[in-house]
Biotite code that builds the C-alpha atoms (Angstrom):
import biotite.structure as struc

atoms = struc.array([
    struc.Atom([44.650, 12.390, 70.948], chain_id="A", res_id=1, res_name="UNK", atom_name="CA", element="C"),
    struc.Atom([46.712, 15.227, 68.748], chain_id="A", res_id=2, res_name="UNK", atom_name="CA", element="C"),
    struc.Atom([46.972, 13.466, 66.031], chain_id="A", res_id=3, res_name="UNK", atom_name="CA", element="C"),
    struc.Atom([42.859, 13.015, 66.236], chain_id="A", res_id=4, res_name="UNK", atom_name="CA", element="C"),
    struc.Atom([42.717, 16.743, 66.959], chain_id="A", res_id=5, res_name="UNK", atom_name="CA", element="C"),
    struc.Atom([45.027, 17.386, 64.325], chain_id="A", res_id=6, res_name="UNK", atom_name="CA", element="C"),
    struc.Atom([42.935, 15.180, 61.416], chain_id="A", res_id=7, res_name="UNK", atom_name="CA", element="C"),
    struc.Atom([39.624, 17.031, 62.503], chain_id="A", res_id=8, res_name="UNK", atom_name="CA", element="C"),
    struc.Atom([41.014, 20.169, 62.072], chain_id="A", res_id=9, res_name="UNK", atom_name="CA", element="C"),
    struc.Atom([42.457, 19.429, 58.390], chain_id="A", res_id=10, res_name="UNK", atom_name="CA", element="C"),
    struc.Atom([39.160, 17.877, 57.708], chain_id="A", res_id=11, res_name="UNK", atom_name="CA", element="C"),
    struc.Atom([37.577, 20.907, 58.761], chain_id="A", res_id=12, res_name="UNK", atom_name="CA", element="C"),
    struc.Atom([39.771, 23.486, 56.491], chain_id="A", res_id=13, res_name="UNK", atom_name="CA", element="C"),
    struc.Atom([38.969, 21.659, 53.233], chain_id="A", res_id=14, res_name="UNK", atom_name="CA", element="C"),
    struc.Atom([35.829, 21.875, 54.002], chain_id="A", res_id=15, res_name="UNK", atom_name="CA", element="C"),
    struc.Atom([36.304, 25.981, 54.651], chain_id="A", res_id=16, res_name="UNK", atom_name="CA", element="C"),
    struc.Atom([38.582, 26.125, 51.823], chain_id="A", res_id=17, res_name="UNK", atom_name="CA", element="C"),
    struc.Atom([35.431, 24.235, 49.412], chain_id="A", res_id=18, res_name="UNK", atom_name="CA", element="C"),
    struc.Atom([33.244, 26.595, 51.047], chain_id="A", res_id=19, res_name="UNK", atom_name="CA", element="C"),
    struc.Atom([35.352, 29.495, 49.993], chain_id="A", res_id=20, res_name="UNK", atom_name="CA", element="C"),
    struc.Atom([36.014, 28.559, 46.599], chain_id="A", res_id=21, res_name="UNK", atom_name="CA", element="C"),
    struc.Atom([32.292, 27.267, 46.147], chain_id="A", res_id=22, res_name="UNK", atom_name="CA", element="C"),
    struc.Atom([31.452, 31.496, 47.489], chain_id="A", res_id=23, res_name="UNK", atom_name="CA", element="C"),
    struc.Atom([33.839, 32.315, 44.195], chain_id="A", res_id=24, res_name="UNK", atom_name="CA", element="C"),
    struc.Atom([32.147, 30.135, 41.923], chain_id="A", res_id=25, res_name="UNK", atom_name="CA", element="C"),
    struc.Atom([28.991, 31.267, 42.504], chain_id="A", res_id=26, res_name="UNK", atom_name="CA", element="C"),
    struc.Atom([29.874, 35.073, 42.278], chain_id="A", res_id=27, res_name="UNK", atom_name="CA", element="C"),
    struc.Atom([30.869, 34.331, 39.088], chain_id="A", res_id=28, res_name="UNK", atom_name="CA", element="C"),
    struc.Atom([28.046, 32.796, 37.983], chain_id="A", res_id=29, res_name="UNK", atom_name="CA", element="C"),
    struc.Atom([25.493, 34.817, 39.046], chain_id="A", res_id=30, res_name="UNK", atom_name="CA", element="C"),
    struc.Atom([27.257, 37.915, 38.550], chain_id="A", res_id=31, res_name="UNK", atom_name="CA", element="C"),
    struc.Atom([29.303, 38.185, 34.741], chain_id="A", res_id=32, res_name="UNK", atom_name="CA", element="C"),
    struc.Atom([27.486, 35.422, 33.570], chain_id="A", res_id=33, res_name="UNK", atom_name="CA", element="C"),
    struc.Atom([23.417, 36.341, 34.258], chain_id="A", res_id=34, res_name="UNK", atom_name="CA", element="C"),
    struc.Atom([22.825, 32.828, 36.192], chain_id="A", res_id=35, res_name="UNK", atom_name="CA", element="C"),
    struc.Atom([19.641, 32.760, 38.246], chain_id="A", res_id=36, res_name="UNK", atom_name="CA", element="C"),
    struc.Atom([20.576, 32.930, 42.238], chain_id="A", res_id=37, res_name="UNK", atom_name="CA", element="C"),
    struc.Atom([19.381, 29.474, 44.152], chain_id="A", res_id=38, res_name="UNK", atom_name="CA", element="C"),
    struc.Atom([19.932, 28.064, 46.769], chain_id="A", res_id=39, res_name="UNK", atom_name="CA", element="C"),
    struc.Atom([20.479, 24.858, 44.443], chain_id="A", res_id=40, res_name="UNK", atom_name="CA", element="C"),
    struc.Atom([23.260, 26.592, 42.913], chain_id="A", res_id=41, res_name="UNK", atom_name="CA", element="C"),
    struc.Atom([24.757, 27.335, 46.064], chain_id="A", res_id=42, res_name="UNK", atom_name="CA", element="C"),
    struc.Atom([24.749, 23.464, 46.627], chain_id="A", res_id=43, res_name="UNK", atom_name="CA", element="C"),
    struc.Atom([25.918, 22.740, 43.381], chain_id="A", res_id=44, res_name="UNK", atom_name="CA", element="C"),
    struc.Atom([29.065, 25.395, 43.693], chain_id="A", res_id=45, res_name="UNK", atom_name="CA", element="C"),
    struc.Atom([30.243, 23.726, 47.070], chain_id="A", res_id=46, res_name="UNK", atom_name="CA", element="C"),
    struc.Atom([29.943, 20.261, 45.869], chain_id="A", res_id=47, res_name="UNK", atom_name="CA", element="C"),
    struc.Atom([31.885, 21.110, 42.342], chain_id="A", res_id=48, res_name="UNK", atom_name="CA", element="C"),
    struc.Atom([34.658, 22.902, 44.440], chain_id="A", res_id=49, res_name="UNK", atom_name="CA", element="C"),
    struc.Atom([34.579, 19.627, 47.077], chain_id="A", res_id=50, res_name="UNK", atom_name="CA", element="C"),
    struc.Atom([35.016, 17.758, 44.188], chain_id="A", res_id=51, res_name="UNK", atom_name="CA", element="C"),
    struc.Atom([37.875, 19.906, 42.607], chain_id="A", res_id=52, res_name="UNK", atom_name="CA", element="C"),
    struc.Atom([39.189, 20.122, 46.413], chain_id="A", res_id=53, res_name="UNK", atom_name="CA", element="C"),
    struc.Atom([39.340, 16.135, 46.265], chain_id="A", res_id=54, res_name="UNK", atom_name="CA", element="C"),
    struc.Atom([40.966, 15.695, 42.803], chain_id="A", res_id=55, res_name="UNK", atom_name="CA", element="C"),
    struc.Atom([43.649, 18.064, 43.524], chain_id="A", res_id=56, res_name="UNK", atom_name="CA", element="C"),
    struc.Atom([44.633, 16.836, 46.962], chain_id="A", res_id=57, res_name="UNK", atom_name="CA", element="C"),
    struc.Atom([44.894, 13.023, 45.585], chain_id="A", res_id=58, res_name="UNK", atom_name="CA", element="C"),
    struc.Atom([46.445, 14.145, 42.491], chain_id="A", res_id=59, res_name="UNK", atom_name="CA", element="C"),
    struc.Atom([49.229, 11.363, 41.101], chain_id="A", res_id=60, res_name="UNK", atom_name="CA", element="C"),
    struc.Atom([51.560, 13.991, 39.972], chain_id="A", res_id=61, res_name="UNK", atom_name="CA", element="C"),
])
């Protein structure tokens, strides 16, 4: 049962750590760079820094 406790919890902090990173992105966008503020930017932020998440965690360095 830890070790199930322990997988849902790392699940859950990539998840917070795309969320924060996706919070970044967006701030960046929409403030130096002039982009329009959507909600399907929002969306697109957190899934770009999911998918960043994902390639750096199952890097083959």
């Amino acid at each position: 049962m830890s070790n199930l406790v322990g997988e849902i919890l790392l699940r859950l902090a990539k998840a917070l750590a795309a969320l924060v990173v996706g919070i970044f992105l967006w701030v960046v966008l929409v403030g130096p760079l002039g982009v329009a503020a959507s909600p399907e930017l929002a969306l697109l932020c957190w899934l770009a820094s999911a998918a960043f998440i994902l390639l750096v965690e199952s890097s083959p360095i």
